[in-house]
PDB file of the backbone (N, CA, C, O) and the ligand in Angstrom, with CONECT records:
HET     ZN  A 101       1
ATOM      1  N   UNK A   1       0.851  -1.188   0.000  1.00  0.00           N
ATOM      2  CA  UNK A   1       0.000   0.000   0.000  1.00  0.00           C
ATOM      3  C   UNK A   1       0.883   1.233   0.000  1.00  0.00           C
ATOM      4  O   UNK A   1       1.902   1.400   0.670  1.00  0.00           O
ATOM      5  N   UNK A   2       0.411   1.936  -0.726  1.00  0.00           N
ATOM      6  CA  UNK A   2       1.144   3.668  -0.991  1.00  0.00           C
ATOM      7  C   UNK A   2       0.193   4.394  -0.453  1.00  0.00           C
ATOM      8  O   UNK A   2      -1.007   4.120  -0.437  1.00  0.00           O
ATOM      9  N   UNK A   3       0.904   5.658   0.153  1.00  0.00           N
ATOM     10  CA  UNK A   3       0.489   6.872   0.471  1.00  0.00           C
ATOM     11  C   UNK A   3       0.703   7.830  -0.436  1.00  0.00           C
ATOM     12  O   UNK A   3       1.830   7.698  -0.912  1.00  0.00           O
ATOM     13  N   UNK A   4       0.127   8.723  -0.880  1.00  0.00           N
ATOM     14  CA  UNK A   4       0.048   9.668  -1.705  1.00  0.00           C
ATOM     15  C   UNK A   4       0.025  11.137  -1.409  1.00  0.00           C
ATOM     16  O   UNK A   4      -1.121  11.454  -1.089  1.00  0.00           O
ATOM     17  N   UNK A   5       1.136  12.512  -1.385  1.00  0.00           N
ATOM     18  CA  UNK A   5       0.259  13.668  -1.508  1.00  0.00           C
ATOM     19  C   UNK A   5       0.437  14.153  -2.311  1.00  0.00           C
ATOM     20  O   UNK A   5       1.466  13.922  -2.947  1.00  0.00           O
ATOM     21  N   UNK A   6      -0.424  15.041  -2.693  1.00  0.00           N
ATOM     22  CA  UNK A   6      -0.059  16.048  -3.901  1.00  0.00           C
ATOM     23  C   UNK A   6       0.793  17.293  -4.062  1.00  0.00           C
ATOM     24  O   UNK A   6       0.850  18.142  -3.173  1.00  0.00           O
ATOM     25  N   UNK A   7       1.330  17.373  -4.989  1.00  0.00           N
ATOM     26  CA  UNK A   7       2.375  18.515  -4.567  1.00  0.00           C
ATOM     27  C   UNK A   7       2.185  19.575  -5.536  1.00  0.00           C
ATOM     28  O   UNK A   7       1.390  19.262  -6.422  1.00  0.00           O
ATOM     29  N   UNK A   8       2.575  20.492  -5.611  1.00  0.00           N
ATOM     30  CA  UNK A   8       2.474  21.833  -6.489  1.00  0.00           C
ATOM     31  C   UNK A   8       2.415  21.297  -8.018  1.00  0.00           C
ATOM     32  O   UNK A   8       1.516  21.535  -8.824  1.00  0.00           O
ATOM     33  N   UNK A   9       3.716  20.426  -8.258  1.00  0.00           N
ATOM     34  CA  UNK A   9       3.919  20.501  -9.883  1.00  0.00           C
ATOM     35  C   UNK A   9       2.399  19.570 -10.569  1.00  0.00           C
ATOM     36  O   UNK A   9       2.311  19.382 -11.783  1.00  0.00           O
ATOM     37  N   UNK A  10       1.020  18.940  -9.337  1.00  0.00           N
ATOM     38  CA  UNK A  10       0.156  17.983  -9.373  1.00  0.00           C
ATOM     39  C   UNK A  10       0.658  16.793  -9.789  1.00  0.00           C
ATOM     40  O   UNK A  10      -0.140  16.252 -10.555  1.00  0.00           O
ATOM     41  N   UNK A  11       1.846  16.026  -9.573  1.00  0.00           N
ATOM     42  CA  UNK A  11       2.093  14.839  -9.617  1.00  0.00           C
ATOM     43  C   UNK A  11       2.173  14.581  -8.599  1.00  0.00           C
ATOM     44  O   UNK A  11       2.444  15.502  -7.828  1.00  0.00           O
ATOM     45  N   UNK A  12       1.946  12.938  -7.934  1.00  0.00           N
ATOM     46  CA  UNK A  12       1.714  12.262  -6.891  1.00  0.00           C
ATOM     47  C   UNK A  12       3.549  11.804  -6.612  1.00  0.00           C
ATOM     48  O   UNK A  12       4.357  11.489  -7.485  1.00  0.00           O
ATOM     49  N   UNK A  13       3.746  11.894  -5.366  1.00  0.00           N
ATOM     50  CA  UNK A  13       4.730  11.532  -5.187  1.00  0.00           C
ATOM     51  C   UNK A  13       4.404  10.787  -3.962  1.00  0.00           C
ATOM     52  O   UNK A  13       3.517  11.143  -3.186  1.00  0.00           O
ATOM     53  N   UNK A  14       5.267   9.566  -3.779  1.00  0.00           N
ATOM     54  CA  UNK A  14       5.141   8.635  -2.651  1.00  0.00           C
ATOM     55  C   UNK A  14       5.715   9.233  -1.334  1.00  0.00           C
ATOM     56  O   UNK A  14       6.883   9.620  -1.324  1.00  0.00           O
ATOM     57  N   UNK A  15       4.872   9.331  -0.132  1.00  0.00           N
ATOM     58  CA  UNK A  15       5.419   9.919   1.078  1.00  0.00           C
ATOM     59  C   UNK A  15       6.022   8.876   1.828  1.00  0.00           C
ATOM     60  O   UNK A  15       7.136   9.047   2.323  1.00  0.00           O
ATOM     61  N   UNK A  16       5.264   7.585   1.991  1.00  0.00           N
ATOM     62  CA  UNK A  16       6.019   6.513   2.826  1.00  0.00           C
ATOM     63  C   UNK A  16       4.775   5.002   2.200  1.00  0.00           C
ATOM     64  O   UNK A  16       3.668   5.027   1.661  1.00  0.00           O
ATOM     65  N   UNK A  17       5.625   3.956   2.603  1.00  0.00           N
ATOM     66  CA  UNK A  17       5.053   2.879   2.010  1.00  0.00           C
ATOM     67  C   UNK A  17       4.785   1.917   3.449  1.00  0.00           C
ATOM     68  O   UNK A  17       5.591   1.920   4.379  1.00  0.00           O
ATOM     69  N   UNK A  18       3.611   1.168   3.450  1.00  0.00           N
ATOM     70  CA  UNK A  18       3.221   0.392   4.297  1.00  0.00           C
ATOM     71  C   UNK A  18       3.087  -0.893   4.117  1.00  0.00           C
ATOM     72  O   UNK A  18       2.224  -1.213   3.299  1.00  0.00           O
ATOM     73  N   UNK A  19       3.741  -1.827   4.687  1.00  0.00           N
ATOM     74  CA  UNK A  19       3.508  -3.215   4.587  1.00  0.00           C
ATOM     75  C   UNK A  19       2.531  -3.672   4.491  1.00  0.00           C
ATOM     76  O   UNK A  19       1.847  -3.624   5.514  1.00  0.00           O
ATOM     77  N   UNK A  20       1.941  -4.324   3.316  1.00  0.00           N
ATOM     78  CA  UNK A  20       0.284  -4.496   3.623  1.00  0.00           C
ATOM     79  C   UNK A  20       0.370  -5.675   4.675  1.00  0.00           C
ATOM     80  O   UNK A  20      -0.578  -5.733   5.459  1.00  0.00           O
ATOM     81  N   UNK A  21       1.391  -6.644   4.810  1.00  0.00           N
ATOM     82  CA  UNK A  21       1.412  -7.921   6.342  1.00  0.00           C
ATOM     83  C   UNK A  21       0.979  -7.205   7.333  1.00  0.00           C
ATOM     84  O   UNK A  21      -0.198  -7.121   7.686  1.00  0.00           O
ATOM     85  N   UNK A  22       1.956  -6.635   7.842  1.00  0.00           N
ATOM     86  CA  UNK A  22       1.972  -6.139   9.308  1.00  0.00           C
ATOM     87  C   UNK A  22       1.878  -4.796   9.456  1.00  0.00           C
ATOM     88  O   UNK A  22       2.241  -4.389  10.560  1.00  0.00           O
ATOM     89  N   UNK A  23       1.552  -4.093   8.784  1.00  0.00           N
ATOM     90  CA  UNK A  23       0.873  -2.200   8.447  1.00  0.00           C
ATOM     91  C   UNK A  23       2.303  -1.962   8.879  1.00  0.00           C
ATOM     92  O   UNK A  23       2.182  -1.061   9.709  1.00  0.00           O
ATOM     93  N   UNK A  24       3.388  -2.212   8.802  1.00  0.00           N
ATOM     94  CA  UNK A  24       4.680  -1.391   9.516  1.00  0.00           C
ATOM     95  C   UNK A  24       4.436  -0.143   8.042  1.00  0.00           C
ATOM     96  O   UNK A  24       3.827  -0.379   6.999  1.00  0.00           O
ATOM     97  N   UNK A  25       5.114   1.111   8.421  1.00  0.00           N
ATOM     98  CA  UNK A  25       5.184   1.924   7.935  1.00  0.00           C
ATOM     99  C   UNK A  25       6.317   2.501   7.201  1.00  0.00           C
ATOM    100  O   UNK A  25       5.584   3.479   7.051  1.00  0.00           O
ATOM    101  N   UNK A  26       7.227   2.784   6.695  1.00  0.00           N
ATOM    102  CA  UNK A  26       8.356   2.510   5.476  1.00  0.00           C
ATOM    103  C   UNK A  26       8.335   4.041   5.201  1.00  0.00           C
ATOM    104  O   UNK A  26       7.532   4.394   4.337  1.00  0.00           O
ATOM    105  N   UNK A  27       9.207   5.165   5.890  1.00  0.00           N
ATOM    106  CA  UNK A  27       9.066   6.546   5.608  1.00  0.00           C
ATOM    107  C   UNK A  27      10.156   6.902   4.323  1.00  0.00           C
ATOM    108  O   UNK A  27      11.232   6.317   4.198  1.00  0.00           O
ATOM    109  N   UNK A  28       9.681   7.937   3.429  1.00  0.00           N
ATOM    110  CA  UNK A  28      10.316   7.712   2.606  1.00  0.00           C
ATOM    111  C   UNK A  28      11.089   9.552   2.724  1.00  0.00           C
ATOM    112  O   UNK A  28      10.308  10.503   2.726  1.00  0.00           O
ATOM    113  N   UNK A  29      12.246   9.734   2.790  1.00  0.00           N
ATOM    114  CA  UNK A  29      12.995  10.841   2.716  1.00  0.00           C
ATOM    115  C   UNK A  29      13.930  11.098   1.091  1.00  0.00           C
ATOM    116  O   UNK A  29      14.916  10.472   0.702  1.00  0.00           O
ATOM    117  N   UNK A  30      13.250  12.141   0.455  1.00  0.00           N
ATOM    118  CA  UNK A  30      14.055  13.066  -0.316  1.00  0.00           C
ATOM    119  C   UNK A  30      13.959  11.401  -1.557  1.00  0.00           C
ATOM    120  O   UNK A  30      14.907  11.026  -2.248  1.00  0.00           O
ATOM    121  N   UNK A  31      12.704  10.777  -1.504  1.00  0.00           N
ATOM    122  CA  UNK A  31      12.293   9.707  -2.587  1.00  0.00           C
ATOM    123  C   UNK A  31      13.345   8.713  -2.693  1.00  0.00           C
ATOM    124  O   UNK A  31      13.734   8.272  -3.775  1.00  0.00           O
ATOM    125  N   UNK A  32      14.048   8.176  -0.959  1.00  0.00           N
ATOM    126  CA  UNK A  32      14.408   6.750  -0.748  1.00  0.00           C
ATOM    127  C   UNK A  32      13.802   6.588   0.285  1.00  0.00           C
ATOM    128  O   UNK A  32      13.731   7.406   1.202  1.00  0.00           O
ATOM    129  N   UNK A  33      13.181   5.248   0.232  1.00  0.00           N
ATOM    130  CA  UNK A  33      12.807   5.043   1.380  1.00  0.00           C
ATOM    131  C   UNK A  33      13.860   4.027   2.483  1.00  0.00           C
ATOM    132  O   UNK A  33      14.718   3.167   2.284  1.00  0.00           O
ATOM    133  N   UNK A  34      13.289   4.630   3.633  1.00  0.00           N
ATOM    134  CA  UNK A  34      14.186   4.296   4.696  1.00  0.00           C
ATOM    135  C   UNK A  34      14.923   2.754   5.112  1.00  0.00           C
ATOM    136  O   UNK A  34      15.939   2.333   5.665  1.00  0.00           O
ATOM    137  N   UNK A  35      13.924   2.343   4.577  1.00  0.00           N
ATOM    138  CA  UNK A  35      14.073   0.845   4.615  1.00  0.00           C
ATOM    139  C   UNK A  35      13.436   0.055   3.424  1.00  0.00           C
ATOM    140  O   UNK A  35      12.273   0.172   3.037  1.00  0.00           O
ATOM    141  N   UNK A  36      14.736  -1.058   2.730  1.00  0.00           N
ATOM    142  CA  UNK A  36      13.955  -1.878   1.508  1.00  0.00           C
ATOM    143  C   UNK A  36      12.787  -2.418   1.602  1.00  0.00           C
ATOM    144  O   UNK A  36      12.633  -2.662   2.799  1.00  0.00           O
ATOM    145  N   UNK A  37      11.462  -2.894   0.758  1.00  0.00           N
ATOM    146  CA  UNK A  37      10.631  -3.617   0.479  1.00  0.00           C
ATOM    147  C   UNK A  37      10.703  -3.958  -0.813  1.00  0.00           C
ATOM    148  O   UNK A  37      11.268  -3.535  -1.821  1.00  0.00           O
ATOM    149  N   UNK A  38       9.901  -4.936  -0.488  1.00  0.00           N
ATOM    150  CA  UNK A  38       9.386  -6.426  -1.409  1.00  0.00           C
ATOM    151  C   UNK A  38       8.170  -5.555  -2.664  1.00  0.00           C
ATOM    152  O   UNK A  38       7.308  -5.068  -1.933  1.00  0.00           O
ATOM    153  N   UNK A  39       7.885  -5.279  -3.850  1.00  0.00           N
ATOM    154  CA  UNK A  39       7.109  -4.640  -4.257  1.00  0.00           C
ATOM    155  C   UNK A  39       6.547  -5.451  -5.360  1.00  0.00           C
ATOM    156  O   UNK A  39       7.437  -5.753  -6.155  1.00  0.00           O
ATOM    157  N   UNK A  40       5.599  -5.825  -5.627  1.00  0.00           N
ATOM    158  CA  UNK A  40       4.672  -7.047  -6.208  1.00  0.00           C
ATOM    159  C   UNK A  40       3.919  -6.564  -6.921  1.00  0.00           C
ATOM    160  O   UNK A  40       3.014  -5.987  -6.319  1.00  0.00           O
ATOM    161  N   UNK A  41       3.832  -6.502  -8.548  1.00  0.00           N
ATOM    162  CA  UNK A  41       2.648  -5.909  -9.187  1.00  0.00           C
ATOM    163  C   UNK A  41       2.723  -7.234 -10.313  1.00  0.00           C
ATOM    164  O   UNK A  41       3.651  -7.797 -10.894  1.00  0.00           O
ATOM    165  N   UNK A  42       1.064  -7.427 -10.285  1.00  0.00           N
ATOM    166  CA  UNK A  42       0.818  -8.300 -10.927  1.00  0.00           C
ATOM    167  C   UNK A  42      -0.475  -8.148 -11.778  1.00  0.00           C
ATOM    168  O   UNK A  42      -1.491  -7.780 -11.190  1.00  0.00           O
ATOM    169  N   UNK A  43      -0.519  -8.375 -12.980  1.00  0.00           N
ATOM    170  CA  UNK A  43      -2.153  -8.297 -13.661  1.00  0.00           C
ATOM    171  C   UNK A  43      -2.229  -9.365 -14.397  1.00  0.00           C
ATOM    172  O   UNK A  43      -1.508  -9.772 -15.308  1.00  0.00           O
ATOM    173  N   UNK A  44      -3.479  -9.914 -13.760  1.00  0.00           N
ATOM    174  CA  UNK A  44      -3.977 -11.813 -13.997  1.00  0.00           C
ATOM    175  C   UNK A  44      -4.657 -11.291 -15.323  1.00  0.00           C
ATOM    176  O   UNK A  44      -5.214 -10.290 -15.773  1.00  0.00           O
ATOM    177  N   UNK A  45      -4.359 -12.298 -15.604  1.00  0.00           N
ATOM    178  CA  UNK A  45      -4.713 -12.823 -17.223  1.00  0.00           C
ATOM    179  C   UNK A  45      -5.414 -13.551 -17.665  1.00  0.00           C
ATOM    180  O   UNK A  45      -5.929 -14.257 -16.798  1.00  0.00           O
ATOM    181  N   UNK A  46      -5.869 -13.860 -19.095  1.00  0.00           N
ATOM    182  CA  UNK A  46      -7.058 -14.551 -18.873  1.00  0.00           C
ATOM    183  C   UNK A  46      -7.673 -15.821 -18.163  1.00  0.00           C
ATOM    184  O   UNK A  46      -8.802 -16.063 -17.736  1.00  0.00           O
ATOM    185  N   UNK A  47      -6.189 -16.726 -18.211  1.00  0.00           N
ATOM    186  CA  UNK A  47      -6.402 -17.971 -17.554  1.00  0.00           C
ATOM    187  C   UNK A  47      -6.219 -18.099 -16.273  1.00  0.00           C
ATOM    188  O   UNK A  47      -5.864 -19.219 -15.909  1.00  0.00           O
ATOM    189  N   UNK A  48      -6.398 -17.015 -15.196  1.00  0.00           N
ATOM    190  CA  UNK A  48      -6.430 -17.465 -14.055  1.00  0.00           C
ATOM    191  C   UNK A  48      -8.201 -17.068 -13.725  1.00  0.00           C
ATOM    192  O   UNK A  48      -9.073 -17.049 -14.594  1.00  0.00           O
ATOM    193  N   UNK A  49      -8.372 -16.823 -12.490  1.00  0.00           N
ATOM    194  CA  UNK A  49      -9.787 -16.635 -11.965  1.00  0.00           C
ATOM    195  C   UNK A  49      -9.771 -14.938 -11.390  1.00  0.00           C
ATOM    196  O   UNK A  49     -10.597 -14.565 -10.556  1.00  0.00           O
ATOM    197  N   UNK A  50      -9.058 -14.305 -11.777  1.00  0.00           N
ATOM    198  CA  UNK A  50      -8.753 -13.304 -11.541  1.00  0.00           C
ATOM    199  C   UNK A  50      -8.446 -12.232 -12.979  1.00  0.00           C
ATOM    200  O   UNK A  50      -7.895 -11.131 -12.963  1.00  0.00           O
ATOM    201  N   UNK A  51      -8.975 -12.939 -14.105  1.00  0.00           N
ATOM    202  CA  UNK A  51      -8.672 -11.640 -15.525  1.00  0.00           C
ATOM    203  C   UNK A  51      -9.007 -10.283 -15.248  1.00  0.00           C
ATOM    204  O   UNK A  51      -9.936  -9.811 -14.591  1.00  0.00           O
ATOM    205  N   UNK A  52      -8.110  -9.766 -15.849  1.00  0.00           N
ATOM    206  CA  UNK A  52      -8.035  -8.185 -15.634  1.00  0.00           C
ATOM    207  C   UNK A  52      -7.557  -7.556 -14.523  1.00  0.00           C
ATOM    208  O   UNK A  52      -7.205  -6.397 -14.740  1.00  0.00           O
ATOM    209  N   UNK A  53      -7.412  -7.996 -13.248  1.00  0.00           N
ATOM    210  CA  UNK A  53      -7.382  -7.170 -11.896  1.00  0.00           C
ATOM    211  C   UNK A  53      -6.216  -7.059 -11.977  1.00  0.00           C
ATOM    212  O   UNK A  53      -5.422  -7.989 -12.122  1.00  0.00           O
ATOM    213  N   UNK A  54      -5.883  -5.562 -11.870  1.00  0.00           N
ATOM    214  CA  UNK A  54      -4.361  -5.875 -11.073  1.00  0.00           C
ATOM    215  C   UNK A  54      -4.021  -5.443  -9.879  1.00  0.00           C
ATOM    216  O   UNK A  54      -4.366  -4.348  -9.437  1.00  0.00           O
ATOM    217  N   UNK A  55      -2.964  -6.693  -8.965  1.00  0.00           N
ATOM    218  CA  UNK A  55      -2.655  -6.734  -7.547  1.00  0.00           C
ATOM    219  C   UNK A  55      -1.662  -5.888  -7.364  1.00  0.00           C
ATOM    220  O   UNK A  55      -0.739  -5.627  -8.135  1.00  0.00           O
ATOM    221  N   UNK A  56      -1.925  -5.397  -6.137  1.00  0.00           N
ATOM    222  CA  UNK A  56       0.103  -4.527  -6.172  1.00  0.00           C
ATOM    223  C   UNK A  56       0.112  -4.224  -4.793  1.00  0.00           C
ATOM    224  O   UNK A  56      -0.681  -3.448  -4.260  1.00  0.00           O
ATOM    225  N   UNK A  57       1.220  -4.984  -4.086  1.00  0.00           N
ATOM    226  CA  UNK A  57       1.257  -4.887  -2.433  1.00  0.00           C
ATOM    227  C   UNK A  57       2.807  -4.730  -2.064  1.00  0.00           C
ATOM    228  O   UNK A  57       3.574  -5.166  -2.921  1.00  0.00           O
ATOM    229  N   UNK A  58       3.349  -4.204  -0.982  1.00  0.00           N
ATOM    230  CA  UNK A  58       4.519  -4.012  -0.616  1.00  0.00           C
ATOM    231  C   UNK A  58       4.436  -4.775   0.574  1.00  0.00           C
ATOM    232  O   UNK A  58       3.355  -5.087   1.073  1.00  0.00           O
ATOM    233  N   UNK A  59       5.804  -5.164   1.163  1.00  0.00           N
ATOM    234  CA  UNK A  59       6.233  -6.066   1.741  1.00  0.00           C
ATOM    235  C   UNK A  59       7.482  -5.688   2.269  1.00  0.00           C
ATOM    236  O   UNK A  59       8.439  -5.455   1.531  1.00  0.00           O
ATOM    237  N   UNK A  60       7.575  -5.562   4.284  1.00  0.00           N
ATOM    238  CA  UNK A  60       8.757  -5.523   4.301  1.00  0.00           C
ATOM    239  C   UNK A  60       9.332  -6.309   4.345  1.00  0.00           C
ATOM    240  O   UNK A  60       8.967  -7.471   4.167  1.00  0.00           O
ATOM    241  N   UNK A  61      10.873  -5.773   4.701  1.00  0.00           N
ATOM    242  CA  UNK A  61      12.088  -7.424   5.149  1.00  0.00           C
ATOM    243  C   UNK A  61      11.458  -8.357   5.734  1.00  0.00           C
ATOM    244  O   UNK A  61      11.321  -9.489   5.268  1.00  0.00           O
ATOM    245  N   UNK A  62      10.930  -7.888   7.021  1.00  0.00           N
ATOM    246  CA  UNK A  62      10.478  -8.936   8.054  1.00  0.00           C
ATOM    247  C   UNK A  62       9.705  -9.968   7.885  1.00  0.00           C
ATOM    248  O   UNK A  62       9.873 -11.117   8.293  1.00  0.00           O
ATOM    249  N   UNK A  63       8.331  -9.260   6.898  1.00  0.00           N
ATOM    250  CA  UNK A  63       7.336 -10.100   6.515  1.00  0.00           C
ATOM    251  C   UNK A  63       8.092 -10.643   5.489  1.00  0.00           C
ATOM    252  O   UNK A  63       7.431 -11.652   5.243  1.00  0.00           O
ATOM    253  N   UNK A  64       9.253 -10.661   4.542  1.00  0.00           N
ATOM    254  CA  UNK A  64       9.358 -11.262   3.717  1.00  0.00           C
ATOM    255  C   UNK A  64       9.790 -12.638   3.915  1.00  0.00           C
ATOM    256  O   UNK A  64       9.354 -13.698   3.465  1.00  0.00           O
ATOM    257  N   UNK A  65      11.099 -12.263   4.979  1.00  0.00           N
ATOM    258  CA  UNK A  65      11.366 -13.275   5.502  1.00  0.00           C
ATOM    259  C   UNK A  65      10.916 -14.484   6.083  1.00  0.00           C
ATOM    260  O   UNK A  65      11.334 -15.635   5.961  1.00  0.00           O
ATOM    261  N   UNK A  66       9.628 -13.819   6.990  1.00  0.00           N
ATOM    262  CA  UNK A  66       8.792 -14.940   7.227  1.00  0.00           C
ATOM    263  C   UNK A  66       8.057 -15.687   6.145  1.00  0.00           C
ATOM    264  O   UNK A  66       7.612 -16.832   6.074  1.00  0.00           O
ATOM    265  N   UNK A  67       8.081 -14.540   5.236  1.00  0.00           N
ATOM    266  CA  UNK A  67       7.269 -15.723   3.912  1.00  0.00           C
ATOM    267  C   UNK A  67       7.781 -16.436   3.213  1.00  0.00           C
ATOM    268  O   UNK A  67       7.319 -17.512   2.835  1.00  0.00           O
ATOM    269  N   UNK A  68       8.928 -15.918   2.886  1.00  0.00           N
ATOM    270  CA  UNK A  68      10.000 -16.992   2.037  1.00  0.00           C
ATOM    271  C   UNK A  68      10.485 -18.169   3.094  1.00  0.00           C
ATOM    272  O   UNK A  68      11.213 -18.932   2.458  1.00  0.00           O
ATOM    273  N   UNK A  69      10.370 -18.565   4.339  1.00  0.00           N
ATOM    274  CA  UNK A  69      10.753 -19.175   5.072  1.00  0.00           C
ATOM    275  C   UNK A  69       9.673 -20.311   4.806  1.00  0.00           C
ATOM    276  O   UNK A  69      10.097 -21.433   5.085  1.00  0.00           O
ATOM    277  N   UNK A  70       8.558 -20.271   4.397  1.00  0.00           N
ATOM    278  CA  UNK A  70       7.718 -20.782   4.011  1.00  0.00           C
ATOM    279  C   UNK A  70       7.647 -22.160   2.933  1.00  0.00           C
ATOM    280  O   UNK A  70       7.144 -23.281   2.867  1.00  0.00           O
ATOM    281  N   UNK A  71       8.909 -20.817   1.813  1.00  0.00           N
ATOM    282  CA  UNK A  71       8.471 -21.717   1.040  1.00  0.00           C
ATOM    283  C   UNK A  71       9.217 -23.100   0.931  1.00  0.00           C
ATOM    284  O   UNK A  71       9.960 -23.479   1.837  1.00  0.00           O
ATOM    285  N   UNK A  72       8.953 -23.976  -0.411  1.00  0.00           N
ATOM    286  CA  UNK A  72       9.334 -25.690   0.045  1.00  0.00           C
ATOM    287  C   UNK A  72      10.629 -25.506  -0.941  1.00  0.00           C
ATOM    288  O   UNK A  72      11.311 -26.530  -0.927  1.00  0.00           O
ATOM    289  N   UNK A  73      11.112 -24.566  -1.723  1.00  0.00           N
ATOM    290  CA  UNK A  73      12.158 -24.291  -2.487  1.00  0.00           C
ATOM    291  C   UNK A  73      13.073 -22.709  -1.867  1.00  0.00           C
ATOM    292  O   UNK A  73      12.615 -21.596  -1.609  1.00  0.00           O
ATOM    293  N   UNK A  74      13.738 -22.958  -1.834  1.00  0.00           N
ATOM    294  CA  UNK A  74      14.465 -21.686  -1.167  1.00  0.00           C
ATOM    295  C   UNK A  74      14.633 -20.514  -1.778  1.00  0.00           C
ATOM    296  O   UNK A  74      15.187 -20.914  -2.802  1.00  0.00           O
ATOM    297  N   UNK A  75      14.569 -19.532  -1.877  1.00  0.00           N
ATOM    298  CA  UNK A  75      14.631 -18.658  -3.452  1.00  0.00           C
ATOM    299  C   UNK A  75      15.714 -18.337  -3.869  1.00  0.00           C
ATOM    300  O   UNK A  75      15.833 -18.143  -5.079  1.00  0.00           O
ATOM    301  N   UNK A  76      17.259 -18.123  -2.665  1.00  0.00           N
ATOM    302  CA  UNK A  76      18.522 -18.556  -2.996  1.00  0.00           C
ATOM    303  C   UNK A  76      18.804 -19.877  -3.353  1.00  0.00           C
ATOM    304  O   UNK A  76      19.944 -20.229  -3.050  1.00  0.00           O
ATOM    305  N   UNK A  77      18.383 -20.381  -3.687  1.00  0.00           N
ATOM    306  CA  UNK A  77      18.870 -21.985  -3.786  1.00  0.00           C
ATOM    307  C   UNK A  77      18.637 -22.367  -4.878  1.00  0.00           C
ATOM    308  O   UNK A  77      17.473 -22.429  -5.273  1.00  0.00           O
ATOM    309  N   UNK A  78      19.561 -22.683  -5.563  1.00  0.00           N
ATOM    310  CA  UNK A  78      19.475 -23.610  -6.943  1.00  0.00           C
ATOM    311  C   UNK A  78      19.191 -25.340  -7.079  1.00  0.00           C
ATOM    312  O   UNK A  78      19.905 -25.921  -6.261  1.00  0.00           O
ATOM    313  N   UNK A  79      18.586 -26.024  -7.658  1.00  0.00           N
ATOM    314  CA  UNK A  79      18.051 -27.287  -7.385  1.00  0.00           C
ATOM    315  C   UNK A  79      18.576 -27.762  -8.807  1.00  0.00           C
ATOM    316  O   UNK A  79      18.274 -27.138  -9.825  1.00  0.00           O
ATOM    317  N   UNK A  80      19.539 -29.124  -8.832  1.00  0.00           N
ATOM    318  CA  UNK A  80      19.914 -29.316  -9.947  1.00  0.00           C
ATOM    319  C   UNK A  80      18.535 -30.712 -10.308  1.00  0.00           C
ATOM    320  O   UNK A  80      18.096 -31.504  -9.474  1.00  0.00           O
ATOM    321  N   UNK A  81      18.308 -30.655 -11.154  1.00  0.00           N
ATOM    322  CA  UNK A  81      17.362 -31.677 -11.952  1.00  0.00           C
ATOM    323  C   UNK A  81      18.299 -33.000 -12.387  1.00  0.00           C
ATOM    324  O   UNK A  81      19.393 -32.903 -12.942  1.00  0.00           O
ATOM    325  N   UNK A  82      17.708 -34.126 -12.055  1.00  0.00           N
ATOM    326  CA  UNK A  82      18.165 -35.684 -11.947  1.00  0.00           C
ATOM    327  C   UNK A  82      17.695 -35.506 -13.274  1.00  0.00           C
ATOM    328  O   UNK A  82      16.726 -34.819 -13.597  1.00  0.00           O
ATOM    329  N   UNK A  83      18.713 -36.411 -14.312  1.00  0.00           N
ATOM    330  CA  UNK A  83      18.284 -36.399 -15.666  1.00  0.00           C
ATOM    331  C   UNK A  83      18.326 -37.550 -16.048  1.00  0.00           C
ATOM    332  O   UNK A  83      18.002 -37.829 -17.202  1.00  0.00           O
TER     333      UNK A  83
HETATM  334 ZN    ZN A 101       5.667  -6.295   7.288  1.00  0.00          ZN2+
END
């Protein structure tokens, strides 16, 4: 999730970004923000159950970590294939 204000020149510029996991808040100074996130934009297509929508969520370290901890393949990890 983004925060938005408007500024003189009327373009939107990002003030700070929020984890949509855990609402932590991600302040952003002089357009870096303070701390990295995970940033996910996706638009489903026809063959999923979701055509047309598009998703878009931020993610910090923390939550990332816990999510990639998750998974059953490591995302550093290379897996060689038995041939
Ligand atoms: Zn988080």
């Amino acid at each position: 999730m983004r925060n938005y204000k408007k500024i003189q020149t009327e373009k939107n510029t990002v003030t700070k970004i929020v984890c949509n996991k855990c609402k932590k808040e991600i302040t952003i100074k002089n357009g870096i923000p303070e701390e990295e996130m995970l940033t996910v934009e996706k638009r489903w297509g026809y063959f999923s159950h979701k055509d047309g929508e598009l998703h878009r969520f931020d993610i910090c370290e923390e939550c990332y970590d816990t999510w990639i901890a998750s998974f059953k393949i490591p995302v550093y990890g290379e897996q060689e294939l038995e041939c």
